[in-house]
C-alpha positions as MATLAB code, in Angstrom:
seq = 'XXXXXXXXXXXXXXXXXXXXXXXXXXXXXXXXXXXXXXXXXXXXXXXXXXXXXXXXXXXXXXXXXXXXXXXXXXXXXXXXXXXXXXXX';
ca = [
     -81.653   48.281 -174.008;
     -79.885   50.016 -171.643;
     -78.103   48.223 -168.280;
     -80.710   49.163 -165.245;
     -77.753   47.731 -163.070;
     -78.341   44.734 -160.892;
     -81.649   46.235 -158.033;
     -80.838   45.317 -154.030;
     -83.401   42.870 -153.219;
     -85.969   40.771 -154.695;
     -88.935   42.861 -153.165;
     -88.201   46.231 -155.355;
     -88.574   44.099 -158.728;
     -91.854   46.780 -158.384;
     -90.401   49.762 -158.339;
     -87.751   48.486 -161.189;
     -90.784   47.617 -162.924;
     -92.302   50.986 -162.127;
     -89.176   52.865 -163.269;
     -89.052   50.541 -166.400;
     -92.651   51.782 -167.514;
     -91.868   55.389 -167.068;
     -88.763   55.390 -168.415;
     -90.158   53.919 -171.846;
     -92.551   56.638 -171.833;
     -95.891   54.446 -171.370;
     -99.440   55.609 -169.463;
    -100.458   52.763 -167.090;
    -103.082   52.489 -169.716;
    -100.618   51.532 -172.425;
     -99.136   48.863 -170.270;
    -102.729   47.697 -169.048;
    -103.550   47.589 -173.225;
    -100.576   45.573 -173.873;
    -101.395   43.306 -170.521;
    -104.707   42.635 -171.311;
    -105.874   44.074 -168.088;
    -108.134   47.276 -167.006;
    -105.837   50.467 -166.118;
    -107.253   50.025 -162.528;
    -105.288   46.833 -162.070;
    -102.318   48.523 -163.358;
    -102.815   51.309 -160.845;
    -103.458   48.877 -157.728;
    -100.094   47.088 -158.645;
     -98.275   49.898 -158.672;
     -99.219   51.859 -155.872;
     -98.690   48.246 -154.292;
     -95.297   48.429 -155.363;
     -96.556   44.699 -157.154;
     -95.960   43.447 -153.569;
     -96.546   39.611 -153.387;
     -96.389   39.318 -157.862;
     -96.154   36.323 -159.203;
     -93.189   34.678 -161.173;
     -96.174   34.580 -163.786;
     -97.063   37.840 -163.770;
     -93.378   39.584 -163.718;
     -92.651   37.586 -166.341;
     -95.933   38.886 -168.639;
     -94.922   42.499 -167.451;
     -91.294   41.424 -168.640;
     -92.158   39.859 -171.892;
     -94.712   42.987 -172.686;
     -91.255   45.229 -171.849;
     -89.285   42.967 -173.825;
     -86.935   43.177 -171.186;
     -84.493   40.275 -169.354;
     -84.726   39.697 -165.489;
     -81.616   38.028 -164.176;
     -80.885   36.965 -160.473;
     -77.462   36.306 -158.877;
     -77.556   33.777 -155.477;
     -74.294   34.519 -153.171;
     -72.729   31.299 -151.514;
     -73.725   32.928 -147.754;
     -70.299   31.289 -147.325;
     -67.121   33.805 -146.946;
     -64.328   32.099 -148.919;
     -62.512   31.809 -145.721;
     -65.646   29.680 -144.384;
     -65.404   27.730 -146.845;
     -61.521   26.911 -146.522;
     -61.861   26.008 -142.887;
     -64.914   23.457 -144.231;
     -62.761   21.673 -146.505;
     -59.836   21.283 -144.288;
     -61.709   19.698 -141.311;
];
């Protein structure tokens, strides 16, 4: 699978998941099929953007992809923050 590149912020996990079932090629009734769930959920998520998901549920919608989700956390810290902490 290809690199999607790392997404901006938490919040568009939708549209990368959006993006992720059109660029496979699937209806919303293929994914809703391989979810378990009616095409109408399907819809309401994504024209939702799957605003407010749960871990749960990305992770089903993941696993049905067969595709990894990985998260970075920055230290909020600059380095030179950080030096001035350690010296005091």
């Amino acid at each position: 699978m290809e690199n999607w590149g790392p997404y901006i912020t938490l919040p568009s996990i939708g549209r990368w998941l959006i993006g992720l079932r059109i660029a496979k090629g699937w209806t919303q009734e293929e994914l809703a099929n391989r979810l378990g769930v009616s095409q109408a959920q399907v819809s309401r998520d994504e024209n939702n953007e799957y605003h407010g998901i749960s871990v749960e549920k990305a992770q089903k919608i993941l696993d049905v992809f067969n595709a990894r989700f990985s998260m970075e956390i920055e230290d909020p810290l600059s380095f030179d923050e950080r030096s001035e902490l350690e010296y005091a």
